[in-house]
N, C-alpha and C positions, 0 to 999 in steps of 0.2 A: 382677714381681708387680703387680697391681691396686691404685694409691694412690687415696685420695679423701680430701677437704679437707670438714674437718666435717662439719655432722649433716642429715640430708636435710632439705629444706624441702619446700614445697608443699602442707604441709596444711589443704588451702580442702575449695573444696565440690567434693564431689564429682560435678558436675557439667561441672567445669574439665578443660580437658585438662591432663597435667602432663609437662612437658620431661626427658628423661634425657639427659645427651651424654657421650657416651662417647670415648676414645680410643685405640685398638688397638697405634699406632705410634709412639708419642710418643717414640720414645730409640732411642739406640743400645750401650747400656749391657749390657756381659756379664758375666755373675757373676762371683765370682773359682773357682768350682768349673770353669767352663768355658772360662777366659781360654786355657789350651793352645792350645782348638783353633780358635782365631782369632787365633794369631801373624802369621798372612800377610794377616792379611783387612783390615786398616787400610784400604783404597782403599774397598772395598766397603761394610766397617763405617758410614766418612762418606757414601756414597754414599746415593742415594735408595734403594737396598736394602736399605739396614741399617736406615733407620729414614724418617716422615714431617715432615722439618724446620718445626720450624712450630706443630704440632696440639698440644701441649700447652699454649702459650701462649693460643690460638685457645679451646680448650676451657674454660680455666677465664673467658676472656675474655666469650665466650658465654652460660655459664651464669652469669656474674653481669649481664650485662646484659638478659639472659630476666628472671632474679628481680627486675630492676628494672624492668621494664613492665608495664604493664595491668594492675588490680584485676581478678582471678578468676584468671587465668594462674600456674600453677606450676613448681617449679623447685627438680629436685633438684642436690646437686654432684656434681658428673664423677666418673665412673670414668675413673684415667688408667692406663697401663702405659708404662714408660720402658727394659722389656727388650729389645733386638731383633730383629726378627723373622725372623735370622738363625738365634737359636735354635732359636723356636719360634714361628709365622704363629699369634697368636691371633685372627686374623680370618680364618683358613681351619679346614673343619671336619677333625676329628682324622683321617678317612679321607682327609683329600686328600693328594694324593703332595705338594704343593707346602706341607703345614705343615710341613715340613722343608726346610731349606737345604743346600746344597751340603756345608757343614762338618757338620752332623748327621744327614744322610742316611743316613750308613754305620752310625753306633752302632748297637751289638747294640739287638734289639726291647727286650732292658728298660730299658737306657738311656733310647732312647725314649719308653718310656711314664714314664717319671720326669721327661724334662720336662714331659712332656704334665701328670702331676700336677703339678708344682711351680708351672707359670706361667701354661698352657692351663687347666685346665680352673678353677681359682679364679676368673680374671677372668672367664670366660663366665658362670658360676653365679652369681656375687655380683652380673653384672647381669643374667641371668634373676631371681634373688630379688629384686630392684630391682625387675622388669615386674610380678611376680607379686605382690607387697605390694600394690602401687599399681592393680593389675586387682582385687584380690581388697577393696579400698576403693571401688570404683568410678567408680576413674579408667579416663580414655583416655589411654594413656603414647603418647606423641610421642618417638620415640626418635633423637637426632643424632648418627649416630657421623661422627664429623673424621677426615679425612684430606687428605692434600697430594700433588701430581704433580708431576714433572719437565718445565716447557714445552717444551723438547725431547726428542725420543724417536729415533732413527735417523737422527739430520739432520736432521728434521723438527719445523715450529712443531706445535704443540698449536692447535686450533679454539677454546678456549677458555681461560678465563680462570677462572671459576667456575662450578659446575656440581653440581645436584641427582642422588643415584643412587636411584631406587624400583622397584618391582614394577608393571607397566605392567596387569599382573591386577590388581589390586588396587585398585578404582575409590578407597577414600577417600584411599591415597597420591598417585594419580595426581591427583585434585584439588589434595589439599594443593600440591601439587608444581608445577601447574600456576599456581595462582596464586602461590604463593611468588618462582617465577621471573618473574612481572609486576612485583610488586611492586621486586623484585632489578633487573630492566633499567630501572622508573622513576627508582630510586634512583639507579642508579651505571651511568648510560648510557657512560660509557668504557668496562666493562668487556665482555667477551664472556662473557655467560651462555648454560647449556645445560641440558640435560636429559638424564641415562644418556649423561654423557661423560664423561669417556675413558673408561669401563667400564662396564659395564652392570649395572644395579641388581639383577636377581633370579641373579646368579653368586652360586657360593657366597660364604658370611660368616656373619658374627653377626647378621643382620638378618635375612639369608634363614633363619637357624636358628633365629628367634625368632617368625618368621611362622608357623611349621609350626606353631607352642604356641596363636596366637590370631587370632580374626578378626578385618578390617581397624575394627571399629566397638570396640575394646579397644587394637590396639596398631597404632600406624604406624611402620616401619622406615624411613628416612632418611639418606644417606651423604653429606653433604658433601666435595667435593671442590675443594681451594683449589689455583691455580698456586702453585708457589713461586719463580715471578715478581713475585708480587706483595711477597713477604716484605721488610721490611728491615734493616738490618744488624744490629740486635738480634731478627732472627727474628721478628717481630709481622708479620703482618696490621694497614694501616694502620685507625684507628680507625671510619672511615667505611665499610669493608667489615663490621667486626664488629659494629657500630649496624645497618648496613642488612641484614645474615643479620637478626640479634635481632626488628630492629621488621617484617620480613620473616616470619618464624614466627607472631609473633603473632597478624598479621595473617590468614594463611593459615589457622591455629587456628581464627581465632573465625570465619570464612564460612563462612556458610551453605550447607550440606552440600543436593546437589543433591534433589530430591523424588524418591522411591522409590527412592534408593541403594542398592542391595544390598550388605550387609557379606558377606565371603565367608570360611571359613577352611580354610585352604591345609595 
């Protein structure tokens, strides 16, 4: 299920853009209704497939250092989820063959669709109801869903280290995006920053599902994606990565949006 820590903030002018970050993969946590059917799966469970090590930390990390910068910048608290997305991928849409896992694949269709209610479709809704509160005040929701990679993948290093995922259509993310990752390479020159790496920003998700609902001058979808290289032994993202996303955002927030951008809705 979808946790969140206190009561939304943000409420400036509406002029502000205002931050949501969300967390799709935060845990590897199976109910006890469904612990049967991941008796065997313990390798998996820990593995980068069960869950995104890291992004709950990262998240609540984030959103309190967002709400502590810059006068006029907003900043709601995280939607987190700590179930795994072995169960059920709530960052894949309900039609994708891949929201289902090896282990839940098979359940009869009403199975199913009962997780799909119980853990899917709450968290989607309750941050659609997030976007759409905050659109419907007239706000510009900035939306940061966290996630984390495995720097190896097939024997192979990973190109990057951290790395922005958006909608390459979508001239105000592609900005935001663009300079966010300036700011990111001045800040923390050791690191290797990128742009639509390791995955590409407009595949399906929650972001791509949430673009269909508004155009880029109301809502910006945003995927963060951390090595979990960088993690250390208490799981955190060192403080100078989580400072420099933070004053990173901000920063990309408040510039000046280019002349005659067309917002567009997808």
């Amino acid at each position: 299920m979808s946790e969140r820590g206190g009561t939304p903030a943000g409420r400036r002018s509406s002029t502000s853009p205002v931050f949501l970050v969300t967390c799709e993969h935060g845990g590897n946590r199976v109910p006890i209704a469904y612990q049967d059917l991941f008796r065997r799966a313990g390798p998996a469970l820990a593995s980068h497939r069960g869950w995104d090590a890291g992004t709950v930390a990262l998240a609540r990390d984030l959103a309190r250092d967002l709400a502590g910068l810059g006068p006029g910048e907003g900043v709601t608290s995280p939607r987190v989820s700590t179930v795994t997305r072995l169960l059920v991928d709530l960052n894949r849409s309900a039609h994708n063959p891949l929201v289902f896992s090896e282990w839940t694949r098979a359940l009869p269709p009403a199975e199913r669709r009962i997780l799909l209610e119980q853990f899917h479709t709450p968290h989607r809704e309750a941050v659609a109801s997030d976007v759409a509160e905050l659109v419907s005040r007239g706000h510009r929701v900035i939306h940061l869903a966290v996630h984390s990679f495995t720097p190896v993948v097939n024997g192979r290093m990973r190109r990057v280290d951290l790395a922005l995922l958006y909608d390459p259509g979508r001239s105000e993310e592609r900005t935001l995006s663009a300079t966010w990752v300036t700011v990111l390479r001045r800040r923390l020159p050791e690191l290797r920053v990128g742009r639509n790496q390791p995955y590409r920003g407009a595949s399906d998700g929650l972001t791509t599902w949430l673009r269909r609902r508004y155009g880029d001058d109301r809502y910006l979808g945003i995927e963060i994606e951390v090595s979990q290289g960088l993690l250390d032994a208490g799981g955190r993202l060192p403080r100078d990565v989580t400072e420099g996303l933070a004053e990173g955002a901000i920063e990309a927030a408040t510039f000046p949006r280019p002349a005659g951008a067309r917002n567009r809705r997808r």
